[in-house]
C-alpha positions in Angstrom: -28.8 14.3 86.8 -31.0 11.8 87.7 -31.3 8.2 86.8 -34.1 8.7 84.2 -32.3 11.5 82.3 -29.4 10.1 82.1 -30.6 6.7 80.9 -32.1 8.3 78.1 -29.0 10.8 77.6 -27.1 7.0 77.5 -29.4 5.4 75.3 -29.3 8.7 72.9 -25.5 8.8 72.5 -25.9 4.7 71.9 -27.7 4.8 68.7 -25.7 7.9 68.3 -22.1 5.7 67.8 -23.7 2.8 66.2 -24.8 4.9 63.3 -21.6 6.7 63.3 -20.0 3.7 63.0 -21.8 2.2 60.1 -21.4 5.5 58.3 -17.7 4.9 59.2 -18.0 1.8 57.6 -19.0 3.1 54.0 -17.1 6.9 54.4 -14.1 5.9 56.2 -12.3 8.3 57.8 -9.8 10.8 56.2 -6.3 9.3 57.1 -3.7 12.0 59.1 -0.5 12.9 58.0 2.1 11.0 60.4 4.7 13.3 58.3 7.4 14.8 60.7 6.1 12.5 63.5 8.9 10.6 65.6 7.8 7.0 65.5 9.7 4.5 67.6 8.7 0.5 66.4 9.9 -2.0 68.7 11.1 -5.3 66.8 12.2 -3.2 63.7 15.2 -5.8 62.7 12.3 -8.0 60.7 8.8 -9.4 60.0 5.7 -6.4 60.6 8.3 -4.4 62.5 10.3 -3.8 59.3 7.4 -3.5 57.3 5.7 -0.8 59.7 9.2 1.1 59.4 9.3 1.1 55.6 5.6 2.7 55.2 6.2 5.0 57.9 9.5 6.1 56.1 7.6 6.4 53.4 5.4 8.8 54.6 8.3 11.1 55.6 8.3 10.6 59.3 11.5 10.1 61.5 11.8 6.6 62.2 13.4 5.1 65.5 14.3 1.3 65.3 14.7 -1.0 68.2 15.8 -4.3 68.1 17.8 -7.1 69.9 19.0 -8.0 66.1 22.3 -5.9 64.8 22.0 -7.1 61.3 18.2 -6.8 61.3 18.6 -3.7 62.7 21.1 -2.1 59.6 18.9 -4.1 57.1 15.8 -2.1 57.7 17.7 1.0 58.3 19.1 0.7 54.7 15.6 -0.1 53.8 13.6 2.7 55.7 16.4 5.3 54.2 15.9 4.2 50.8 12.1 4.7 51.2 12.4 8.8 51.9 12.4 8.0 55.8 13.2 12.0 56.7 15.7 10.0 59.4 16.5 7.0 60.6 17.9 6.6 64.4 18.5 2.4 65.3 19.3 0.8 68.9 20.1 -2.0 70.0 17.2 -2.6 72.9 16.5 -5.8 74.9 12.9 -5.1 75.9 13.1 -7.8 78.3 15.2 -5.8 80.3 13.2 -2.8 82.1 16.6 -0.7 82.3 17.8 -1.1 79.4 14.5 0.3 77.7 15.0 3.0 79.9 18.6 3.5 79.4 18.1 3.6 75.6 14.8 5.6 75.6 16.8 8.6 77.5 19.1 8.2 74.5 16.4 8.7 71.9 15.2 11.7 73.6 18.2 13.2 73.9 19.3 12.5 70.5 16.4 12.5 68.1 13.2 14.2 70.6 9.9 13.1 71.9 8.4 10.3 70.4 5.1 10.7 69.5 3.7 7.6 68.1 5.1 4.3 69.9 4.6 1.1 68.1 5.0 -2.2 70.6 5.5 -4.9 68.3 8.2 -6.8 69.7 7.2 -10.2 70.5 8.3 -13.7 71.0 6.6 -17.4 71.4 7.3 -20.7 73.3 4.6 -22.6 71.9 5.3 -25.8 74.2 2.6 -27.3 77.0 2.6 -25.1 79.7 4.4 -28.0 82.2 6.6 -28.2 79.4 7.8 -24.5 79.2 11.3 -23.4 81.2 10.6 -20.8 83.1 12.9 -18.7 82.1 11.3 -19.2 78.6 8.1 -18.4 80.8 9.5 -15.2 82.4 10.3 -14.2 79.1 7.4 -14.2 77.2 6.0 -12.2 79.7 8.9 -9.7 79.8 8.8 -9.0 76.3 5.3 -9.0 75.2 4.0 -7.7 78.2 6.0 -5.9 80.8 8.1 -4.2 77.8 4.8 -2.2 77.4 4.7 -1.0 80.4 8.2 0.7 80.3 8.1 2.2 77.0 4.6 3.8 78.1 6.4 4.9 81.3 9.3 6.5 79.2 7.3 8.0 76.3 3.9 8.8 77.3 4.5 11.7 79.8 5.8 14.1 76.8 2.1 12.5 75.0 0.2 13.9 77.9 2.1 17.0 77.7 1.6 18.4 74.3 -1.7 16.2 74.0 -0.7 14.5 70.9 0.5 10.8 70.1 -1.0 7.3 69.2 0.0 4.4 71.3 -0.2 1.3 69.2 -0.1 -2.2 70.9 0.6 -5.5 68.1 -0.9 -7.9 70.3 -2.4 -10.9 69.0 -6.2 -12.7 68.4 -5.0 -15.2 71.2 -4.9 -11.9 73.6 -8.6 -12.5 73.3 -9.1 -16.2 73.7 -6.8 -19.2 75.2 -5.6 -21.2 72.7 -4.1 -24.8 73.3 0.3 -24.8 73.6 0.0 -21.0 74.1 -0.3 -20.6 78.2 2.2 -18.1 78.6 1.6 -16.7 75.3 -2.0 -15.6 75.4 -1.2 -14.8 78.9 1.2 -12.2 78.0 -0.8 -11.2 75.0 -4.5 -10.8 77.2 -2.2 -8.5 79.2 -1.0 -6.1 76.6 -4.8 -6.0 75.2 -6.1 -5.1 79.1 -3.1 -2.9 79.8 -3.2 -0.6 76.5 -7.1 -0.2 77.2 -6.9 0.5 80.3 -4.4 3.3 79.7 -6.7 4.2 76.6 -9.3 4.9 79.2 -7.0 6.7 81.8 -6.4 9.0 78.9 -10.0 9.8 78.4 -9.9 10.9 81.8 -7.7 12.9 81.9 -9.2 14.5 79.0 -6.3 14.0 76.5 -8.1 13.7 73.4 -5.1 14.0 71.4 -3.1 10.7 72.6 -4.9 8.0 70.6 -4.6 4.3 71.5 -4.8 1.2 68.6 -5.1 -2.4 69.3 -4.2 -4.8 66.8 -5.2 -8.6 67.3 -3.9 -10.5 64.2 -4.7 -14.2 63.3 -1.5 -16.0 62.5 0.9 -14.2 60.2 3.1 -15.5 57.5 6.6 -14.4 59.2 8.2 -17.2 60.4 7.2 -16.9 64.0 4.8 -19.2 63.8 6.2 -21.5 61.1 4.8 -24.6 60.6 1.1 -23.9 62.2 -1.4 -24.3 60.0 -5.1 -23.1 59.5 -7.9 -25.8 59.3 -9.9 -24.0 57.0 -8.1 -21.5 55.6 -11.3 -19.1 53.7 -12.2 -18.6 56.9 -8.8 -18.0 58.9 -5.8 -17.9 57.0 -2.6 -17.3 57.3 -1.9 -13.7 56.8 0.4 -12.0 54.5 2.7 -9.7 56.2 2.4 -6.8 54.0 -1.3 -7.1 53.5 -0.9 -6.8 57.7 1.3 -4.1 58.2 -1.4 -2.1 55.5 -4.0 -2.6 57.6 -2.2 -1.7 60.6 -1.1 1.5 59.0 -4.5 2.2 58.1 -5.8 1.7 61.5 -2.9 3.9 62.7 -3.6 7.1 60.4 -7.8 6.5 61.3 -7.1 6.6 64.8 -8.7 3.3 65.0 -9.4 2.1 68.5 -9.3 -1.6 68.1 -8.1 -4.0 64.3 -9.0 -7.6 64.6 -7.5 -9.3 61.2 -9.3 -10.8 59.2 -12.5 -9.7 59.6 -14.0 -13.2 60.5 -12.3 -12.8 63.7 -14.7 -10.1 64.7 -17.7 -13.0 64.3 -15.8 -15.5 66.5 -14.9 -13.2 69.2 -18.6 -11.7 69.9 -20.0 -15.4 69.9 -17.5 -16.2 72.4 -18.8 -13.6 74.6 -22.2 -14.8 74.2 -22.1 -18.6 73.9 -22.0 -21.0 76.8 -18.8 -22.3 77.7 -19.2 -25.9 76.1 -20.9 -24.3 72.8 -17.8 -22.0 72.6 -15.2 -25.1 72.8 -17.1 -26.7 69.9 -16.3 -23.7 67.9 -12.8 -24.0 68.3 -12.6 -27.5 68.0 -14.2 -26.8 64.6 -11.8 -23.9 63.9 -9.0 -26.0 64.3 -7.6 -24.3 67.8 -6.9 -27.4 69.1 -4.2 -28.5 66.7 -2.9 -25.5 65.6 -0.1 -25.3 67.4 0.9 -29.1 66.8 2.6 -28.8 63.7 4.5 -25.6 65.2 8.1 -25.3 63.7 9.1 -21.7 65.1 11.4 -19.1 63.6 14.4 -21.1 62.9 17.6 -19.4 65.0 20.7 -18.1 63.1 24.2 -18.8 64.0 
């Protein structure tokens, strides 16, 4: 084909998803069944984990729970039973640890089957000055929200590409799209899970597996205690999130095969002005926004005994 036809062939399928999208936007999309489906969720024991296992329960699929947190673990268990879950499977995971995530993801398929939609939502946070941080707090971070990825992917996907059919769901974060001051490693780790699950999202296409969907969900600052104590500057325009208004949206954006959720919407606006603006106008912005000092005031999720 030469450069003129396929221009226009380019240009044609353009307007083509633009105005699919906005249709989209007023006749959403008919949500799938995820009844029967295995879903592993990573982080179960609490916070959007839990809450992701509850409506998936719900639903009547077979829910796998991972989690470095025994009691957390049994809690949602109880939890995800009482909500119809059709079973409910828990392990006790370190993510951190790329052979332990192996070891137990053998388990799981020996013992409850394939898993065909993966949920990486484990996560943790230093939120100290980068020349501040321990580096094993560093190594860490990185571990768990971003090379934790990489070996559930390696352990689950194959049987995806197999049978053609899964969804590959990545909780990362809004600051996996922008730095944000006292979050270094943090955004680090999150910018890699964004780039890593596209990247597989696109290897996908490829190989022409349609059926093995990929969602990306970038969420402002959620009410769960992980980032207690940070504050919003002005919160109409970025607040604080409630967990369960999230972990709707998610689900949502799970059963609409939705490539990419940024939460609240007004994080859509900000992010495609940061792509466009200069670099001094875009620092203004999040002066204004309050980036600055948001993680000033940071408390953390306080540790139990």
């Amino acid at each position: 084909m030469n450069f003129f036809l396929e221009t226009l062939k380019v240009i044609g399928l353009l307007l083509y998803y633009l105005l699919e999208s906005l249709v989209f936007l007023i006749v959403p999309k008919r949500k799938k069944n995820v009844s029967g489906e295995i879903v592993l969720i990573t982080g179960a024991g609490s916070g959007i984990g839990r809450l992701l296992s509850l409506k998936f329960a719900s639903l009547g699929a077979t829910v796998v729970l991972w989690d470095i947190n025994q009691e957390g673990l049994k809690e949602t268990s109880r939890l995800a039973s009482k909500n119809g879950a059709a079973r409910v499977h828990c392990y006790i995971c370190d993510c951190s640890k790329r052979q332990d995530v192996y070891r137990v993801a053998d388990q799981v398929k020996k013992e409850v089957g394939d898993v065909s939609i993966l949920v990486n939502n484990a996560g943790i946070v230093t939120g100290k000055r980068f020349i501040e941080s321990p580096d094993s707090l560093v190594e860490k971070t990185m571990e768990v929200n971003t090379m934790a990825h990489f070996w559930t992917y390696k352990a689950f996907l194959p049987a995806m590409i197999a049978s053609n059919h899964g969804h590959l769901v990545s909780i990362a974060s809004s600051a996996g799209l922008t730095g944000v001051n006292l979050l270094s490693d943090y955004c680090a780790s999150k910018f890699g899970a964004v780039g890593f699950a596209e990247s597989v999202d696109l290897e996908m296409r490829d190989l022409g597996k349609s059926g093995v969907k990929t969602t990306i969900v970038c969420p402002y600052i959620i009410n769960t205690g992980m980032f207690e104590g940070c504050r919003s500057k002005w919160p109409r325009l970025l607040p604080t999130l409630d967990p369960e208004y999230v972990a709707e949206k998610i689900m949502t954006a799970i059963r609409r095969d939705q490539e990419m959720l940024l939460i609240p919407r007004s994080v859509y606006v900000f992010f495609a002005m940061k792509n466009i603006l200069p670099v001094k106008a875009t620092v203004l912005l999040m002066d204004y926004l309050g980036t600055f000092r948001l993680m000033k005031t940071f408390k953390g999720r306080a540790k139990e005994n």
